[in-house]
C-alpha positions in Angstrom: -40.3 92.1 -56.5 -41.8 93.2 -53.3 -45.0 92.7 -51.6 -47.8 95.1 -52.8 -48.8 98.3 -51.2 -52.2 97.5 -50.7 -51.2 94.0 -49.7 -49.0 95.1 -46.8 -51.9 97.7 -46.0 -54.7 94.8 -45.4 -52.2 92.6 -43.7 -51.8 95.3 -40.9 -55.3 95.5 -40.9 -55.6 91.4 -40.1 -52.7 91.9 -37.1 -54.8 94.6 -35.8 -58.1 92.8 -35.9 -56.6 89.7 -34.5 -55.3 91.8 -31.7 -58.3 93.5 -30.7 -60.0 90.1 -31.0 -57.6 88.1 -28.8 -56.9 90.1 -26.2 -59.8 89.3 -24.3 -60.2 85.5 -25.0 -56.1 85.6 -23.4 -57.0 87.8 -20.4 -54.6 90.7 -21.6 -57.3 93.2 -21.6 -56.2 94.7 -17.9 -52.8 95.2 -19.4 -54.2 96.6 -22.4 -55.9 99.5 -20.5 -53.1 99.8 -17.9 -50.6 100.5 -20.8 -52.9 102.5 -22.9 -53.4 104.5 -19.9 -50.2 105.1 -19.2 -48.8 106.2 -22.1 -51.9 108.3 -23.1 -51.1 110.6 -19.6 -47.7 110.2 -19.9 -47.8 112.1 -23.3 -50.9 114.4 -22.3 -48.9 115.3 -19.2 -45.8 116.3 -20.8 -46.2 119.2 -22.1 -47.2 121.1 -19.1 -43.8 120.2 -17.4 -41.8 120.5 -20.5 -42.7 124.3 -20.1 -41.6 123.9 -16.3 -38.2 121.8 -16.5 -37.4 121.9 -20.1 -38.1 119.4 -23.0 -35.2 116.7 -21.8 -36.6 116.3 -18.8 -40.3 116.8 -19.1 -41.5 113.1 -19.7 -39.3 111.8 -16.9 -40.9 114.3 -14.4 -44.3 112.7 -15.0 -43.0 109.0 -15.2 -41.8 109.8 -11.9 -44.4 111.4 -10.6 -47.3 108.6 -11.8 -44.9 106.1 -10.8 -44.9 107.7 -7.2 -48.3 107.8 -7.3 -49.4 104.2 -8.2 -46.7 103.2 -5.3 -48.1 105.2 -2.6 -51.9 104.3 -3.6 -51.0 100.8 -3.7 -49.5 101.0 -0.3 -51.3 102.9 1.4 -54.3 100.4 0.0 -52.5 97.3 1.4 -51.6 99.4 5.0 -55.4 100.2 5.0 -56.6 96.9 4.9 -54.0 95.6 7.4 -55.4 98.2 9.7 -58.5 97.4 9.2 -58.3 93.5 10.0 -55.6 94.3 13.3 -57.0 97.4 14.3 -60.2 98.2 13.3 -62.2 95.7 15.2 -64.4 98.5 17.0 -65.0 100.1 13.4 -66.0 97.1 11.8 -68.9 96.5 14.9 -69.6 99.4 13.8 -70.3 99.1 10.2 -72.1 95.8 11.3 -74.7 97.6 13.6 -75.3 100.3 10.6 -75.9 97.6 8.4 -78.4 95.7 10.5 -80.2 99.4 10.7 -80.2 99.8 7.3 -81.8 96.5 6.4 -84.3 96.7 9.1 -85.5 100.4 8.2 -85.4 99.0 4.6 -87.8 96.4 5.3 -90.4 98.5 7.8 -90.1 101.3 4.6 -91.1 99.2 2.2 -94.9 98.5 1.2 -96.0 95.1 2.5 -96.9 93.9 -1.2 -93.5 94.2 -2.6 -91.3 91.4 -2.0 -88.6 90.7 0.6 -84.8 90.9 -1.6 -82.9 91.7 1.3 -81.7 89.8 4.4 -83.1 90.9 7.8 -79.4 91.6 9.5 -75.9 91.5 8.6 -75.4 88.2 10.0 -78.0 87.2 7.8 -75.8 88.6 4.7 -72.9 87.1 6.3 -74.7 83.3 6.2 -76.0 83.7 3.0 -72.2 85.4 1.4 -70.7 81.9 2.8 -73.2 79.4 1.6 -72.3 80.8 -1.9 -68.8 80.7 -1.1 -68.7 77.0 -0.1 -71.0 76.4 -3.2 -68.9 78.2 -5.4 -65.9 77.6 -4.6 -63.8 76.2 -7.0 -65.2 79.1 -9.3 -64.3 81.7 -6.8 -60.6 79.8 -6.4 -60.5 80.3 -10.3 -61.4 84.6 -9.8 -58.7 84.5 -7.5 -56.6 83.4 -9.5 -58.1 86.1 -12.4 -57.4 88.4 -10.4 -53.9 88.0 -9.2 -53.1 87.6 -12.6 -54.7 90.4 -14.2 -53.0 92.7 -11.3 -49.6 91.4 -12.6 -50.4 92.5 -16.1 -51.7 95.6 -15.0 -48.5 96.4 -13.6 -46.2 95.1 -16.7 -48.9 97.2 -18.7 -47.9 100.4 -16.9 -44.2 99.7 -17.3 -45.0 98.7 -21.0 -46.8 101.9 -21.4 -44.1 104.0 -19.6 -41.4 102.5 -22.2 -43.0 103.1 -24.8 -43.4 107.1 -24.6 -39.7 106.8 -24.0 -39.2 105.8 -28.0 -39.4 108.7 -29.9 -40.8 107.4 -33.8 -38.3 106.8 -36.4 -38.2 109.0 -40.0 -37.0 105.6 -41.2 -39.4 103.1 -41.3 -40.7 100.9 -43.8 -44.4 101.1 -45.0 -45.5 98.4 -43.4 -44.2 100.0 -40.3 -46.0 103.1 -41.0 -49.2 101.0 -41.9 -49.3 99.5 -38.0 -48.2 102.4 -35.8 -51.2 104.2 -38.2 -53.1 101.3 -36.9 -52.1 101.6 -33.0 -52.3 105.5 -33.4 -56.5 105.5 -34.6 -56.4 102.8 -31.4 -54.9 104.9 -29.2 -57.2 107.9 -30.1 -60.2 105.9 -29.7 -58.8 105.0 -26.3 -58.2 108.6 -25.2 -61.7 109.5 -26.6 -63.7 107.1 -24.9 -61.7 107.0 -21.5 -61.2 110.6 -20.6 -65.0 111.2 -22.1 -66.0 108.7 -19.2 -63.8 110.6 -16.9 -65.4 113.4 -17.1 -68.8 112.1 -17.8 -67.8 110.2 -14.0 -66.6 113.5 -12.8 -70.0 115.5 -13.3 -71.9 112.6 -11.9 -70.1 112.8 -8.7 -70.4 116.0 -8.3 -74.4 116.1 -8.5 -74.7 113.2 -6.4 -72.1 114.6 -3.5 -74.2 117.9 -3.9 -77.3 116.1 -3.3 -76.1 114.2 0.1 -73.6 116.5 1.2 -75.2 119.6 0.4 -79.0 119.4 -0.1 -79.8 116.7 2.1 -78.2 118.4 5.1 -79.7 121.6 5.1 -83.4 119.4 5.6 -81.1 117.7 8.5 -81.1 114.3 6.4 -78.3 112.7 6.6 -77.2 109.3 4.4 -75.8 106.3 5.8 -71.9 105.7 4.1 -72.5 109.3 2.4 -68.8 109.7 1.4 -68.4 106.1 0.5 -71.3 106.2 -1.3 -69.9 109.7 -3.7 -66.6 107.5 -3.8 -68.2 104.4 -5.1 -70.3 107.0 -7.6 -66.9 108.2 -9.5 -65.0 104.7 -9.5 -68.4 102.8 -10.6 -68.8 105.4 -13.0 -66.1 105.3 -15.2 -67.7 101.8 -16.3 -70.0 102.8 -19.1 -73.7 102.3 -18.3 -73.5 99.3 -16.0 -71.4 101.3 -13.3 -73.7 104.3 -12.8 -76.5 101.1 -12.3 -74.6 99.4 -9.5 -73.9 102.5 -7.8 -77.5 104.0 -8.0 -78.8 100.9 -6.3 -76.3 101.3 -3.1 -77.5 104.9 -3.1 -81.4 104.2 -3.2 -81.1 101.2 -0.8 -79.2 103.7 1.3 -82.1 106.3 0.8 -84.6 103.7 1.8 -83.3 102.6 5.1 -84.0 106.5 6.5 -87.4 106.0 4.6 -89.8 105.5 1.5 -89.9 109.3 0.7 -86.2 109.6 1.3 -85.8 106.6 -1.4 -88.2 107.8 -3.8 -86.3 111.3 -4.1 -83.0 109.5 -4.5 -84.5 107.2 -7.2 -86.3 110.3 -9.3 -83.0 112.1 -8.4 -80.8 109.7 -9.8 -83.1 108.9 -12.8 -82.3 112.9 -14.0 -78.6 112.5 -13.3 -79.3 109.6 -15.9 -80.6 111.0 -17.9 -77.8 114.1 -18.0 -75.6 111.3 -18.6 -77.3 110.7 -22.3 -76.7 114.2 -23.4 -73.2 114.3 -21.8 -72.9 110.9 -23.7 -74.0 112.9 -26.7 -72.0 115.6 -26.1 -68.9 114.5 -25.1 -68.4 110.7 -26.6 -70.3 111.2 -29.5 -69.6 114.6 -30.9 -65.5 113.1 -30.8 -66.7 109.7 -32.6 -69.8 111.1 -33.9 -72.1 107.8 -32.1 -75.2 107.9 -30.9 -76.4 106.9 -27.4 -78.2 103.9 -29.0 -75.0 102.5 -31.2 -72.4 103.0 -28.3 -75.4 100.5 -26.0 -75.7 98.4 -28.7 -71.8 97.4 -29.5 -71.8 97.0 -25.8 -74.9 93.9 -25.7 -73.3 92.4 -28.3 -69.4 93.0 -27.0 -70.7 91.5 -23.4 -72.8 88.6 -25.1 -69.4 87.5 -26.9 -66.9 88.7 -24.1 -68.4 88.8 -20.8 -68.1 91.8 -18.3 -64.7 92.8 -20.3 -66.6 92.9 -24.0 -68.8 95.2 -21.9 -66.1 97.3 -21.3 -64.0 97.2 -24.6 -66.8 97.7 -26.0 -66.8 101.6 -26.6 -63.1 101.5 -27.4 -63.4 99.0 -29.8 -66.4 100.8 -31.3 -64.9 103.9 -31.3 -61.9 102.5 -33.0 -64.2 101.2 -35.5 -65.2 104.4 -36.7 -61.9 106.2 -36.4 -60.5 103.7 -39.4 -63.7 104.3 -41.4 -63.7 108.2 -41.2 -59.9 107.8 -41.7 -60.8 105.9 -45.1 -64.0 108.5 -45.9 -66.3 105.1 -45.8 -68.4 107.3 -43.4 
């Protein structure tokens, strides 16, 4: 006699949760995203070249092309930073003269009652970056580590993700079968949901802040230190939810400040609009595909990072999102 319906149904449902729940605690979650995010634009890619090159060779033409891409990005990344420790001695003088201007205008902007946070020169930062390393060292040995393991994983995610748009689903499986690809599928969804939602969420929020200093500030002949880093930073922080558009908002006001207080101020009241957009496009675009508020999205992220760390803080939507996806699915909401 064979194994229940409803008992092969709720074992699926264990695997799944023990997944979700593991992958973190075994540092798989960068492989987890890589693949994910590879098969989700592998698949929402194909279509648009199937119509080009034909159905048999659709899915290949955008293998090759993302594989092209993460290979060039990569090296040109790695010939970039060899340039800039052979070659870019001049450049980096530079950078250190326009950082020593920037703290100094910082602290002669700022009110005398409010406290000193930042050092008075680069070679200040520079002292105080290696007294933390040499206290912290063995830690910071360990994140090297971290993360010359979790770019390994990233890469056998993408190559994991790749393959598995390859398989085309069989007609033929058993129930159980059926039971965890439905599993992996509401994952998946979720996944799509929340990541290209941030994408575009990201997107929006660069463009308003690269308006801002490319556009608005230089017709008033205001020009921002690191401008075009700065909008760069503002799209890569900001496809981490909540946290991102924080770290890059503070490089952007302490940017502001070193041309002065006013400068700052608008940058801060600016930025505190574009955060508030961010809400409604939350709203908008996240919630209206999971149907989650603002409020339950920040809320499964405090308690995600409290259990998890920086990567619970980052699961945290997907997972949440997942969440709901198998409780709609089961009309328990």
């Amino acid at each position: 006699m064979g194994v229940p319906e409803i008992w092969l149904k709720a074992i699926s449902y264990l695997l799944m949760f023990l997944f979700v729940t593991l992958i973190i605690p075994l540092h798989l979650f960068p492989c987890f995203l890589a693949s994910f995010l590879a098969y989700e634009s592998i698949t929402s890619l194909t279509p648009y070249f199937e119509r080009l090159v034909g159905s048999n060779w659709g899915r290949w033409v955008v293998i090759t092309l993302i594989t092209f891409f993460v290979v060039f990005s990569m090296t040109l990344g790695i010939l970039s930073v060899v340039s800039f420790l052979t070659s870019d001695v001049q450049r980096s003088m530079d950078i250190i003269a326009e950082t020593n201007r920037i703290f100094s205008d910082v602290k002669n902007h700022l009110p005398d009652y409010l406290p000193s946070f930042l050092p008075d020169s680069a070679e200040e930062l520079k002292d105080q970056i290696f007294t933390l390393v040499e206290s912290n060292f063995i830690m910071l040995r360990n994140m090297g580590r971290s993360f010359l393991h979790g770019l390994i994983t990233i890469f056998i995610g993408l190559i994991i993700g790749g393959i598995i748009s390859l398989h085309k689903p069989s007609s033929s499986n058993t129930y159980f079968i059926q039971q965890l690809l439905e599993r992996l599928y509401y994952l998946s969804e979720a996944f799509r949901n929340i990541v290209f939602a941030q994408i575009k969420i990201s997107i929006v929020n660069t463009f308003l802040t690269g308006m801002l200093i490319l556009v608005l500030f230089p017709l008033f002949n205001v020009h921002l230190p690191f401008g075009k880093t700065l909008i760069v930073n503002t799209f890569i922080f900001g496809l981490l939810p909540s946290v991102g558009n924080l770290i890059s908002n503070i490089m952007i006001i302490i940017s502001g400040l070193s041309l002065s207080l006013g400068i700052g101020s608008i940058m801060m009241i600016y930025l505190i609009l574009i955060h508030k957009l961010e809400y409604f496009l939350n709203a908008e675009i996240v919630g209206s595909r999971i149907n989650a508020k603002s409020w339950e999205l920040l809320l499964a992220m405090l308690l995600f990072q409290a259990i998890f760390g920086l990567e619970g803080l980052i699961a945290a939507p997907i997972y949440y999102a997942y969440l709901k996806t198998e409780l709609r699915a089961q009309k328990l909401i």
